[in-house]
C-alpha positions as CSV (number, residue, x, y, z in Angstrom):
1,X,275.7,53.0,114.5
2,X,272.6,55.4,113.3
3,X,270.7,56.7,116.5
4,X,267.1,55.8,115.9
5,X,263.9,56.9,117.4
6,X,261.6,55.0,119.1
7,X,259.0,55.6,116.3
8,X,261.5,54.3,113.6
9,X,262.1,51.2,115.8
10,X,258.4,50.9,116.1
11,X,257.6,51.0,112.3
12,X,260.7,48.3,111.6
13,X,259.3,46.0,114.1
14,X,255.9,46.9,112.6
15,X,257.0,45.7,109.2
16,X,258.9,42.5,110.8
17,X,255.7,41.5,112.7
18,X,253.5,42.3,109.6
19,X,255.6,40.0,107.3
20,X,255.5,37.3,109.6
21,X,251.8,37.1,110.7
22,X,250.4,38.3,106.9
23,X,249.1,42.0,107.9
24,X,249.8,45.2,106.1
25,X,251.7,47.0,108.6
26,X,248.7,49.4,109.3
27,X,246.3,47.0,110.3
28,X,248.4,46.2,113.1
29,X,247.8,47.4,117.2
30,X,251.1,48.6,118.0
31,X,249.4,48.2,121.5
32,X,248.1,44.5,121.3
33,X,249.2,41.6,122.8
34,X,251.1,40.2,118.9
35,X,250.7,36.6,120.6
36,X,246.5,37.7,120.4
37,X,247.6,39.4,116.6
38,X,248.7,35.8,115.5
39,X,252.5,35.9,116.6
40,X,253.5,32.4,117.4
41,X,256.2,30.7,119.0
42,X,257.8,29.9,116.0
43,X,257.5,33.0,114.5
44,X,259.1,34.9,117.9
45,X,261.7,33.3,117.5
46,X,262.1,34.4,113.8
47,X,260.8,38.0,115.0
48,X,263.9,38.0,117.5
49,X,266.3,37.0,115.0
50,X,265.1,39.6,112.5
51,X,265.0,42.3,115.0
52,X,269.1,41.2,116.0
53,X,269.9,41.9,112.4
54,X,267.8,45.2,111.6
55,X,269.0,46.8,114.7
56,X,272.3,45.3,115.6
57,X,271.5,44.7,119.4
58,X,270.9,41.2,121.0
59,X,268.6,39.6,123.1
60,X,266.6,36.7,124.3
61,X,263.1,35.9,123.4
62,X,262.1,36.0,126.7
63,X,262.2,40.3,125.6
64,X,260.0,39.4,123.7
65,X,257.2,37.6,126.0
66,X,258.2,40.2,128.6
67,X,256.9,43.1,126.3
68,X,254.2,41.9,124.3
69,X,253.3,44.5,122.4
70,X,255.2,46.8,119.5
71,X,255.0,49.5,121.8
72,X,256.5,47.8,124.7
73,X,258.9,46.2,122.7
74,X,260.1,49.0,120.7
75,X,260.7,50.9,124.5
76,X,262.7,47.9,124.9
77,X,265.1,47.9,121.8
78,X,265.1,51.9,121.6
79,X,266.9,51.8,125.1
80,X,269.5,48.6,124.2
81,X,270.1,50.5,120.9
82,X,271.0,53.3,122.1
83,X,273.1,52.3,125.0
């Protein structure tokens, strides 16, 4: 497994949220709540599942709620990654 960064796990989840909520990946506040940015309950659940396959780690969607925010998030999955 490639070590990442926690600023290459931020843009990937930047890109992953982007897709699903319809913003260019710029426009987004990596410090925002991303249920306030649009993210919905469907679409954390498809934000989970595409974070599981991009960085090979798993976890519950409750992560998600937990750390609601691409910064808080990508703390999260930087620290399973690279366990």
């Amino acid at each position: 497994m490639t070590t990442m960064n926690k600023d290459e796990i931020a843009d990937g989840v930047c890109e992953i949220v982007g897709e699903l909520i319809g913003k260019e990946p710029s426009h987004i506040d990596r410090t925002g709540s991303l249920i306030e940015q649009g993210l919905d309950s469907l679409e954390v659940t498809e934000l989970v599942c595409q974070i599981e396959d991009r960085f090979g780690i798993r976890f519950e969607q409750t992560v998600v709620w937990d750390n609601d925010s691409i910064d808080r998030l990508s703390d999260t999955i930087f620290t399973q990654f690279n366990q």
